[in-house]
ChimeraX commands (.cxc) that place a marker at each C-alpha (Angstrom):
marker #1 position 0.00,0.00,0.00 radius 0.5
marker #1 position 0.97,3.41,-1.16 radius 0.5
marker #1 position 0.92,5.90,1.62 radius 0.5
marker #1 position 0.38,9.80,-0.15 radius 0.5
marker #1 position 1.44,12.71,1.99 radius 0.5
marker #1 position -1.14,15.55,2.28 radius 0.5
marker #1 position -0.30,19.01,1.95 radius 0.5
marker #1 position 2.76,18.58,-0.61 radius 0.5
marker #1 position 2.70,21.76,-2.75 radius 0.5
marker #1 position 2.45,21.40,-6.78 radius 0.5
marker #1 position 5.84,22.35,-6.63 radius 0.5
marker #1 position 7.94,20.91,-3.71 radius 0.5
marker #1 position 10.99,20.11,-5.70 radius 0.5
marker #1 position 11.28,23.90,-6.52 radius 0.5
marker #1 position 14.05,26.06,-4.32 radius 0.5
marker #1 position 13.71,30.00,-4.67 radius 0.5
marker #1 position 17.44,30.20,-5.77 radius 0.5
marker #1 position 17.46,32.62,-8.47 radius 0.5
marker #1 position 18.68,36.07,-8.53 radius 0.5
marker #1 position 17.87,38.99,-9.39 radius 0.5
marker #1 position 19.73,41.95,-10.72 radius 0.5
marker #1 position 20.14,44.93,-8.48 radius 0.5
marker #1 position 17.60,47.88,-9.92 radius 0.5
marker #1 position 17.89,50.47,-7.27 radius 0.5
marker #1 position 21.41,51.48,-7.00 radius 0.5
marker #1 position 22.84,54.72,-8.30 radius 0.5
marker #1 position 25.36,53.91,-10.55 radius 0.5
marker #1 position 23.60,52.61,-13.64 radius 0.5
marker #1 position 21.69,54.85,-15.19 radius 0.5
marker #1 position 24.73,57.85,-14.68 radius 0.5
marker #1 position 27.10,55.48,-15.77 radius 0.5
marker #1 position 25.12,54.29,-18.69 radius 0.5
marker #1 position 24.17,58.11,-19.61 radius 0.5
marker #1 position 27.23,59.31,-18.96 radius 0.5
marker #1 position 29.40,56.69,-21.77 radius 0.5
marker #1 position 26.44,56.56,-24.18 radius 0.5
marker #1 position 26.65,60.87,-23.48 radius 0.5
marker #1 position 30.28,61.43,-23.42 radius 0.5
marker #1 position 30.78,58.99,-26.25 radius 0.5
marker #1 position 28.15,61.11,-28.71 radius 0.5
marker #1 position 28.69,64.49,-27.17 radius 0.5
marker #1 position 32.53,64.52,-27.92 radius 0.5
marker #1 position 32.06,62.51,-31.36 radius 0.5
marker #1 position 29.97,65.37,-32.34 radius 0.5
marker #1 position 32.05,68.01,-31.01 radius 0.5
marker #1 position 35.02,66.90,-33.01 radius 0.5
marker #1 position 32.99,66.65,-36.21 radius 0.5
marker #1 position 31.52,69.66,-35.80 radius 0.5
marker #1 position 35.48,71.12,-35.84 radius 0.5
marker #1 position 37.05,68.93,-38.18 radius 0.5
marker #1 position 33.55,70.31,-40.47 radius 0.5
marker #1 position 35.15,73.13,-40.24 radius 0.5
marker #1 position 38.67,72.09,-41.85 radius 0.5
marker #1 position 40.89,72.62,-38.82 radius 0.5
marker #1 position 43.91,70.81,-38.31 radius 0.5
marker #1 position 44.62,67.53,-36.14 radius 0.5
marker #1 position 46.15,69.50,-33.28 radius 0.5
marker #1 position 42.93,71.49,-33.23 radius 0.5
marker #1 position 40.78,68.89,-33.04 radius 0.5
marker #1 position 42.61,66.74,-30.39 radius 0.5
marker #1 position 42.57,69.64,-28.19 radius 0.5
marker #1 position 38.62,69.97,-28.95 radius 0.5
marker #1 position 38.26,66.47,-28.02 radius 0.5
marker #1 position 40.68,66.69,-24.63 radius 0.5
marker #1 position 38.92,69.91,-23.84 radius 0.5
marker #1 position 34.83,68.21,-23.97 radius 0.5
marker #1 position 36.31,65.52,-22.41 radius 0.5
marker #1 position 37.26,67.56,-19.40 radius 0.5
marker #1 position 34.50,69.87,-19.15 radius 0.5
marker #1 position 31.59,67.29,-19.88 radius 0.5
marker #1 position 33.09,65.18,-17.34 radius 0.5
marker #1 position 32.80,67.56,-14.93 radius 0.5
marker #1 position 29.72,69.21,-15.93 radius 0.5
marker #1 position 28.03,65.41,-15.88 radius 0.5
marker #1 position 29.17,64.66,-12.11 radius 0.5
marker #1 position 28.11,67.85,-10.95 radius 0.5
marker #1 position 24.77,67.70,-12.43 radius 0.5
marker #1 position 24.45,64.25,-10.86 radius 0.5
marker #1 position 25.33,65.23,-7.56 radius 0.5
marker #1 position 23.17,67.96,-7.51 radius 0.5
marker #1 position 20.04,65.86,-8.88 radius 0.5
marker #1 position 20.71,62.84,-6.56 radius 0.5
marker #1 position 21.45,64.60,-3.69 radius 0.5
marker #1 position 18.17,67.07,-4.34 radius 0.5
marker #1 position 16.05,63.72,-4.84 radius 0.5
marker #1 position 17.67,62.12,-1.71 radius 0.5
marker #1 position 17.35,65.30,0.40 radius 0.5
marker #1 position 13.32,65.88,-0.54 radius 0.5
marker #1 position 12.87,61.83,0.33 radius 0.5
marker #1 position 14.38,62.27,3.54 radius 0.5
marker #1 position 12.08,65.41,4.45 radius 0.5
marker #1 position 9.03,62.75,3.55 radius 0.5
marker #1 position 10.51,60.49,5.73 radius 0.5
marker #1 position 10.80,62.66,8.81 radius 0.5
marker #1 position 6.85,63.81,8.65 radius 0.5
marker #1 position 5.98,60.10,8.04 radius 0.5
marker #1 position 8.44,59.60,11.15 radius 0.5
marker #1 position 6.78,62.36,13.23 radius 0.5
marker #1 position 3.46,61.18,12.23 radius 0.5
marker #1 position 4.23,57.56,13.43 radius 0.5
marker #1 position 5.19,59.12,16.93 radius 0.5
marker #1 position 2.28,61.35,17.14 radius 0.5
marker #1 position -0.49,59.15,15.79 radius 0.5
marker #1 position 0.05,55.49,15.96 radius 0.5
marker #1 position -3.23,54.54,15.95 radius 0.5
marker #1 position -3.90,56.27,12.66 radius 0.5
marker #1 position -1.08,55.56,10.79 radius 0.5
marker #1 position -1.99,51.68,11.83 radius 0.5
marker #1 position -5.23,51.76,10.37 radius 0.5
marker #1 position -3.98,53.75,7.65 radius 0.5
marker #1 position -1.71,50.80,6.74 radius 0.5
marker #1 position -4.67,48.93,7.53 radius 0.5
marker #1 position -6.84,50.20,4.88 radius 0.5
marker #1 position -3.94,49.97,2.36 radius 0.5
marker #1 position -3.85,46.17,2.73 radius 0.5
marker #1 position -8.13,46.37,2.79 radius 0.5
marker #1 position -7.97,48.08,-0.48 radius 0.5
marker #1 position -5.33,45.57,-2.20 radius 0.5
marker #1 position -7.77,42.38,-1.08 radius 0.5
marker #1 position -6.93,41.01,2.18 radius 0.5
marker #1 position -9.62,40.64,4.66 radius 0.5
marker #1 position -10.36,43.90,6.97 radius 0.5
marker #1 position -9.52,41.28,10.34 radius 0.5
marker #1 position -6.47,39.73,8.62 radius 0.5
marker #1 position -5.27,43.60,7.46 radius 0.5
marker #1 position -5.90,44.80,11.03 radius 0.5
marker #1 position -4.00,42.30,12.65 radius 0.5
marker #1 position -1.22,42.10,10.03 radius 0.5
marker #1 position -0.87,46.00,10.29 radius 0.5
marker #1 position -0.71,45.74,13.90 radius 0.5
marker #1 position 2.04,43.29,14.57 radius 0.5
marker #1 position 4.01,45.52,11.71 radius 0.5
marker #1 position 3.85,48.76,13.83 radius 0.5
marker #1 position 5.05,47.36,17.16 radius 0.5
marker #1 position 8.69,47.91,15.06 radius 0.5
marker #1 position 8.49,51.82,15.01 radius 0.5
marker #1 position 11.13,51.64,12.27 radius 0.5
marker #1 position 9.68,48.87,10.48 radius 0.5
marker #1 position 6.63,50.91,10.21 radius 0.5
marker #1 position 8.01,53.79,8.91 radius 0.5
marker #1 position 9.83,51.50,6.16 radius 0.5
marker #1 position 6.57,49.66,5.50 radius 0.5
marker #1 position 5.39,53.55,5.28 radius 0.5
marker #1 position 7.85,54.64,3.40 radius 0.5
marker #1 position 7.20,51.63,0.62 radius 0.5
marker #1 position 3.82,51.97,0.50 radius 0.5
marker #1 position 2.82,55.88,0.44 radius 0.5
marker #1 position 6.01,57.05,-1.41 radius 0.5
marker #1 position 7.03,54.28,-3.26 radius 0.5
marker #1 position 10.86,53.99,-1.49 radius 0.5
marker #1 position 13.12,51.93,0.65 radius 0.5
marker #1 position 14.56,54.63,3.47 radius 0.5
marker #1 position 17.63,51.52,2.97 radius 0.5
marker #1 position 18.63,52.19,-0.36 radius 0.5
marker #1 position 18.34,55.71,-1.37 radius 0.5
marker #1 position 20.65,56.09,-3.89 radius 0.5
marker #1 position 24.20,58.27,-3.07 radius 0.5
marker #1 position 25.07,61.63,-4.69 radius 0.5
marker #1 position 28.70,60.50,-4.42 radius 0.5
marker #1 position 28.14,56.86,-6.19 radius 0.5
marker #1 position 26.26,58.95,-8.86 radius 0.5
marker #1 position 28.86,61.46,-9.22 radius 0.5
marker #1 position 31.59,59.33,-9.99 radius 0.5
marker #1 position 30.25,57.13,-12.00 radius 0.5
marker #1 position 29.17,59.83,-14.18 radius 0.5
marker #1 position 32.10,61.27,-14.17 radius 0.5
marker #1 position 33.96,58.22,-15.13 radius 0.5
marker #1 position 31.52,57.14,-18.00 radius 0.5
marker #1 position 31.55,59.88,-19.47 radius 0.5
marker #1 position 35.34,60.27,-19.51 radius 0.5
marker #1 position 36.06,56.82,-20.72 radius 0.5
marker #1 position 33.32,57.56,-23.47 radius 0.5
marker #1 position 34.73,61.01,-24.96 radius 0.5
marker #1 position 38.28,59.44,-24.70 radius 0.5
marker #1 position 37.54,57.05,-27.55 radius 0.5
marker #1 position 36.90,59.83,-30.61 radius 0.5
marker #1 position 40.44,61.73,-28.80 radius 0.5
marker #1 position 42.18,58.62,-28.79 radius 0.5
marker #1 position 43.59,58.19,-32.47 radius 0.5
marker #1 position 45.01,61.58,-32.47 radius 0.5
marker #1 position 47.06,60.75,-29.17 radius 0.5
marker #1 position 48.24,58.13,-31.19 radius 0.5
marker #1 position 49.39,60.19,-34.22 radius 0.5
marker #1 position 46.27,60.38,-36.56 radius 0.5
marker #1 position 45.93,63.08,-38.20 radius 0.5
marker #1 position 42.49,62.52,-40.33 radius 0.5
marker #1 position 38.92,62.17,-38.83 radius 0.5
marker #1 position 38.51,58.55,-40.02 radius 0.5
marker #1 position 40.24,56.68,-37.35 radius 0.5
marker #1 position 38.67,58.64,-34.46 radius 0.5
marker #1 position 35.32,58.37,-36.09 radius 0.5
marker #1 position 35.27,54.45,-36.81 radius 0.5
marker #1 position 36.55,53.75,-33.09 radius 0.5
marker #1 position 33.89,56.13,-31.49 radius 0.5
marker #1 position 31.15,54.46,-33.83 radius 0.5
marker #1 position 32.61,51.12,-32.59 radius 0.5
marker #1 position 32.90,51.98,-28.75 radius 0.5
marker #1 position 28.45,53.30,-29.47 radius 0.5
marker #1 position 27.43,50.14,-30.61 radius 0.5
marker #1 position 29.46,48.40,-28.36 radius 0.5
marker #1 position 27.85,50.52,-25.33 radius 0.5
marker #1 position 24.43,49.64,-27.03 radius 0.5
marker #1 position 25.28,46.18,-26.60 radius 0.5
marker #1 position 26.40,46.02,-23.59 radius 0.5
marker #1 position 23.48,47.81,-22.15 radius 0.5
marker #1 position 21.11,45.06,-23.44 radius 0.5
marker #1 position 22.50,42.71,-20.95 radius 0.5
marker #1 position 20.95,44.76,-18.49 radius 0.5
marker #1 position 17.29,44.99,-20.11 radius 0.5
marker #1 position 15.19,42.92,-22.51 radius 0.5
marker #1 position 16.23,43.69,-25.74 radius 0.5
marker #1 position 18.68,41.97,-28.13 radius 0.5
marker #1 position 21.85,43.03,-28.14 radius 0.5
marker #1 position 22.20,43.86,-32.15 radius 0.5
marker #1 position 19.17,45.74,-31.46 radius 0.5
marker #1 position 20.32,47.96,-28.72 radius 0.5
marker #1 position 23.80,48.34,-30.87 radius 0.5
marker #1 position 22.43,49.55,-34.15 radius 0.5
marker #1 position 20.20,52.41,-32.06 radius 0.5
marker #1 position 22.93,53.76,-30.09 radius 0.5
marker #1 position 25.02,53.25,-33.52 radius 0.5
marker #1 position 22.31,55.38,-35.55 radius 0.5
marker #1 position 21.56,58.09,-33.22 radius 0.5
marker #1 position 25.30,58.75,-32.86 radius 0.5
marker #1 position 26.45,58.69,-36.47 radius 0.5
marker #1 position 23.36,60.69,-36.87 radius 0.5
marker #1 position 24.66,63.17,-34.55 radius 0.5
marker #1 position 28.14,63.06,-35.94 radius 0.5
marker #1 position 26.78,63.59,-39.54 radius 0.5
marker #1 position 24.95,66.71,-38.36 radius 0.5
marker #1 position 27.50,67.99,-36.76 radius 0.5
marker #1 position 30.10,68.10,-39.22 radius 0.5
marker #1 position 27.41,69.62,-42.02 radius 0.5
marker #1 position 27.25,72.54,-39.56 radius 0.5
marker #1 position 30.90,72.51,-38.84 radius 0.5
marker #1 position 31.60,72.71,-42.47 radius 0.5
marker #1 position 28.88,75.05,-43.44 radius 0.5
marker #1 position 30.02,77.98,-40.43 radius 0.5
marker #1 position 33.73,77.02,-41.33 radius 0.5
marker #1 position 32.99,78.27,-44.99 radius 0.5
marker #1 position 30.74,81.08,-44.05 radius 0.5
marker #1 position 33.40,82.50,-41.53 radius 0.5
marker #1 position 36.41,81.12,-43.28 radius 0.5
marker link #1:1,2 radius 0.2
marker link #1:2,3 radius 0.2
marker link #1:3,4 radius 0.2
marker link #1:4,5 radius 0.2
marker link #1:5,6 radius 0.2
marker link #1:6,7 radius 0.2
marker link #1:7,8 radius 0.2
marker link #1:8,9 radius 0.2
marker link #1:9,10 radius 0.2
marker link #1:10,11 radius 0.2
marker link #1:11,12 radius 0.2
marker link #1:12,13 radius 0.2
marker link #1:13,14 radius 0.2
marker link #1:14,15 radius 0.2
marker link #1:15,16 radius 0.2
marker link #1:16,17 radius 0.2
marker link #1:17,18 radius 0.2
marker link #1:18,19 radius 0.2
marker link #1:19,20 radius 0.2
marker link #1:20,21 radius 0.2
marker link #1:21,22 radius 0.2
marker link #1:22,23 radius 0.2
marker link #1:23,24 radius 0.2
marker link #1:24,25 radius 0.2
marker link #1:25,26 radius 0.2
marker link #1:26,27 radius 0.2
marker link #1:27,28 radius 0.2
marker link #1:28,29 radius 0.2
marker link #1:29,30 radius 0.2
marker link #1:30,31 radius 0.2
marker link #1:31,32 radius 0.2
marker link #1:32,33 radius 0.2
marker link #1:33,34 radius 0.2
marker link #1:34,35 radius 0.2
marker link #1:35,36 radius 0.2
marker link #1:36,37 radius 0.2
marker link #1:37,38 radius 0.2
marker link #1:38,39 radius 0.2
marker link #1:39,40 radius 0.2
marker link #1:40,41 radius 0.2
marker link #1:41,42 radius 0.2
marker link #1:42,43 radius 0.2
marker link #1:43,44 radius 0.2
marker link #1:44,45 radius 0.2
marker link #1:45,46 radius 0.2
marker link #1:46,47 radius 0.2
marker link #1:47,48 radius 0.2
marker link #1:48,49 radius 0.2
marker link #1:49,50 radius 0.2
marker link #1:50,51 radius 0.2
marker link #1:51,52 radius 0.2
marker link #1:52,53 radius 0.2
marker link #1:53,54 radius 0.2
marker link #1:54,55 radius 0.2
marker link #1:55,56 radius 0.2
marker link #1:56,57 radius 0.2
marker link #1:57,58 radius 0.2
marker link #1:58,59 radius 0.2
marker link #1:59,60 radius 0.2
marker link #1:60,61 radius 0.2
marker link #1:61,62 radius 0.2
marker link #1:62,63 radius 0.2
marker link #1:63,64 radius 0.2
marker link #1:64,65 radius 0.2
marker link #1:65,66 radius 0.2
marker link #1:66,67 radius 0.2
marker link #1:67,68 radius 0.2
marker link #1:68,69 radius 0.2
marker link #1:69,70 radius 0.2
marker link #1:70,71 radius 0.2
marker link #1:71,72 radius 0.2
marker link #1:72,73 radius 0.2
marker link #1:73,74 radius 0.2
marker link #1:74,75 radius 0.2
marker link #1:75,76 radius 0.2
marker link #1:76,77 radius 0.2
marker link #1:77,78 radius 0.2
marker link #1:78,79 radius 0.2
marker link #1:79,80 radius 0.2
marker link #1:80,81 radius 0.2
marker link #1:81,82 radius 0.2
marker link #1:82,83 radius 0.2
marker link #1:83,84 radius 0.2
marker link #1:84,85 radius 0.2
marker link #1:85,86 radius 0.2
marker link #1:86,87 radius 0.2
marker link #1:87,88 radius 0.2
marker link #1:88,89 radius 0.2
marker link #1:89,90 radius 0.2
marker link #1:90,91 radius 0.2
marker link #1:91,92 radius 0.2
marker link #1:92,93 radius 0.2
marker link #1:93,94 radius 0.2
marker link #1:94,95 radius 0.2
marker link #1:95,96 radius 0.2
marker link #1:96,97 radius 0.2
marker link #1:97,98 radius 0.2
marker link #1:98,99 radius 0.2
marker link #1:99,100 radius 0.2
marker link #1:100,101 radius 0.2
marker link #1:101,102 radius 0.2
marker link #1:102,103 radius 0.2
marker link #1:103,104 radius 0.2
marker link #1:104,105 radius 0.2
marker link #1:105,106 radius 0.2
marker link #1:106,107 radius 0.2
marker link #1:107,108 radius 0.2
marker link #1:108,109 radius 0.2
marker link #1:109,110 radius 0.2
marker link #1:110,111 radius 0.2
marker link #1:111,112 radius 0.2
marker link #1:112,113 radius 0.2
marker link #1:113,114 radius 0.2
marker link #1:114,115 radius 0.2
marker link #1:115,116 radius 0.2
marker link #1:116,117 radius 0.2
marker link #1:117,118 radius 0.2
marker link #1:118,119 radius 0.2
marker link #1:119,120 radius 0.2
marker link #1:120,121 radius 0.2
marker link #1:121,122 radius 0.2
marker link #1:122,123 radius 0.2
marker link #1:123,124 radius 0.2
marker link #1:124,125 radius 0.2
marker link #1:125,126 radius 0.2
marker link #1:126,127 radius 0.2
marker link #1:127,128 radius 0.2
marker link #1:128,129 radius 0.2
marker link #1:129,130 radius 0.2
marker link #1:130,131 radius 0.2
marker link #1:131,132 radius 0.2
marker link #1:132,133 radius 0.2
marker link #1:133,134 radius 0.2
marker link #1:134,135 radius 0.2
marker link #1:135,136 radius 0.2
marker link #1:136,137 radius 0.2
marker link #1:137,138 radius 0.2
marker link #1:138,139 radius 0.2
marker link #1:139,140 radius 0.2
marker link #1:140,141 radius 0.2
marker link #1:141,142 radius 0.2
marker link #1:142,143 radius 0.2
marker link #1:143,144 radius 0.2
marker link #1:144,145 radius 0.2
marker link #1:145,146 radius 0.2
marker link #1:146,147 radius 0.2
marker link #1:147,148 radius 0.2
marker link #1:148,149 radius 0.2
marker link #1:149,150 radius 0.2
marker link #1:150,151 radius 0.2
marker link #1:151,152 radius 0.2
marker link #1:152,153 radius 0.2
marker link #1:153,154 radius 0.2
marker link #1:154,155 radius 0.2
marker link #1:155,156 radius 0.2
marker link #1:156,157 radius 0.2
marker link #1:157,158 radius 0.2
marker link #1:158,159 radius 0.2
marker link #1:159,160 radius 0.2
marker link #1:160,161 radius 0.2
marker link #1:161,162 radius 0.2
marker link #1:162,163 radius 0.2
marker link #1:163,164 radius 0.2
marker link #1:164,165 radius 0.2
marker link #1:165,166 radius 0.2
marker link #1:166,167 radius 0.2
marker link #1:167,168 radius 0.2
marker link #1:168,169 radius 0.2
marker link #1:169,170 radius 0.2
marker link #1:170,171 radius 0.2
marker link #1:171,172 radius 0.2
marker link #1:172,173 radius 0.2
marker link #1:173,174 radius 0.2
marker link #1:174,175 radius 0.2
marker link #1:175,176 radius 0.2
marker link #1:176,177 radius 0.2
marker link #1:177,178 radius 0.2
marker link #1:178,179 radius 0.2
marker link #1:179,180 radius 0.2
marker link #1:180,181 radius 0.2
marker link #1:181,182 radius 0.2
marker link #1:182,183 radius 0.2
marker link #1:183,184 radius 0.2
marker link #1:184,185 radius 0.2
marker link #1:185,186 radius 0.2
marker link #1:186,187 radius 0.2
marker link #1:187,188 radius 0.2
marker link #1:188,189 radius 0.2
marker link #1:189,190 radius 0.2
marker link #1:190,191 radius 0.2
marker link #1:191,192 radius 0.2
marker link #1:192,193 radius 0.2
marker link #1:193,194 radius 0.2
marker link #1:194,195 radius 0.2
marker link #1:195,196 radius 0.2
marker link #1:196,197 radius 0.2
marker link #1:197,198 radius 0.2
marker link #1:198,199 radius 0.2
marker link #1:199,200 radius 0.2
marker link #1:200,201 radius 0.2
marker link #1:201,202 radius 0.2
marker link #1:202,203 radius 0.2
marker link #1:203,204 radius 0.2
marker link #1:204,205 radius 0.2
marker link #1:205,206 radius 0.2
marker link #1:206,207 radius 0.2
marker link #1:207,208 radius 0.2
marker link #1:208,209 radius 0.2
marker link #1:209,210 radius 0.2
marker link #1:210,211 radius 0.2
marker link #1:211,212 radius 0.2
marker link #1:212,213 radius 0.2
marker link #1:213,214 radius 0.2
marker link #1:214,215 radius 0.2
marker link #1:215,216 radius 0.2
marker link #1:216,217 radius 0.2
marker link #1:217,218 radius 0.2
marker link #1:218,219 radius 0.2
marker link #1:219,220 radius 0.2
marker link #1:220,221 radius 0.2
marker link #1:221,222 radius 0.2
marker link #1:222,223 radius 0.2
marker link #1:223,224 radius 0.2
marker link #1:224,225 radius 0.2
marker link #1:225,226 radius 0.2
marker link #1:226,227 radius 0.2
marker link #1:227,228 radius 0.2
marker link #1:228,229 radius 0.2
marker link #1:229,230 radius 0.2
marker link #1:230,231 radius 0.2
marker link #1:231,232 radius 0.2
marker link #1:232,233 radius 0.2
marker link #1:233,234 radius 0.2
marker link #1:234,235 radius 0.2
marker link #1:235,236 radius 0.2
marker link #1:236,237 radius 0.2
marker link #1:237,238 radius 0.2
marker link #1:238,239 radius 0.2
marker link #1:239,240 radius 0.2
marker link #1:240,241 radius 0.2
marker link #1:241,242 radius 0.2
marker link #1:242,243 radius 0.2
view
């Protein structure tokens, strides 16, 4: 006789031992922005001058000098916008803090209702809602999750922003420079290696999101030659009107 255990789930073999990627950092989308940005930015620049039918030396200090001030210009900007962001979620957090010291009982059934209104019975969301607030700071990060959306444990950092910015976008506008440090002295190298290093970036950035990789390549590719193409006309155009 076979004996069959009761309550087995449909799936008992299965462990929960997959990963997940970490989404909530600070340093992707800078550092992502700031090579796919530094990359295009200092391509353009440098057609834009060589448009204008300067010589190498020219251009090389072009590309040295966008380098320099993008890179800068990108971490600051980051700083400033993370920090702002962080700054204005940690004001939230102190009323919701405050408001957790002064009212218990109403922020309790506030959380409460939340759980009510996503389908859990009123008694079950009552007493779920009240073991969760005897934690004062698990409340506020229950809070904090559920009215704004945020984990007070991983707000992203200004600093973590700020350099990787900075550092994207520096290794990205070094590529189109690079050939001339080497000797170059026509557009062609620098352009084919920066056109390169884009739909390289555009790959690479597909391992970090659902599309294909050739996909995400030929985009980046496109809008920068696009941007390089442009440039140049307008290069070439002011150089002959001013030349």
């Amino acid at each position: 006789m076979t004996v069959v255990e009761t309550g087995a789930t449909p799936h008992a073999a299965h462990r929960d031992n997959h990963t997940h990627r970490e989404v909530n950092g600070g340093w992707l989308r800078p550092a992502v922005f700031g090579a796919m940005d530094g990359l295009v930015s200092n391509l353009a620049l440098m057609t834009g001058v060589a448009g204008g039918s300067v010589g190498p030396g020219a251009i090389a200090l072009t590309g040295l000098a966008g380098l320099a001030a993008g890179a800068f210009s990108m971490a600051a900007g980051e700083y400033t916008s993370v920090a702002s962001q962080r700054e204005l979620v940690e004001a939230e957090l102190a009323v919701e803090r405050r408001e957790l010291r002064a009212y218990p009982e109403d922020e309790e059934a506030e959380l409460a209702a939340l759980y009510v209104g996503r389908g859990v019975e009123p008694a079950v969301a009552r007493q779920v809602a009240r073991q969760l607030s005897k934690d004062p700071e698990q409340a506020l990060e229950i809070h904090a999750r559920e009215e704004l959306g945020v984990d007070p444990g991983e707000l992203p950092s200004p600093l973590v922003a700020a350099f990787s910015s900075f550092g994207a976008f520096a290794l990205g506008a070094l590529l189109p420079v690079l050939p001339y440090l080497l000797g170059a002295t026509s557009l062609w190298p620098a352009l084919l290696l920066a056109l390169a290093g884009l739909f390289a970036c555009g790959a690479a950035v597909a391992a970090v999101t659902a599309r294909s990789w050739w996909y995400s390549g030929l985009r980046q590719l496109a809008l920068g030659g696009a941007a390089a193409g442009v440039t140049y006309a307008l290069g070439h155009l002011i150089g002959a009107a001013v030349g």
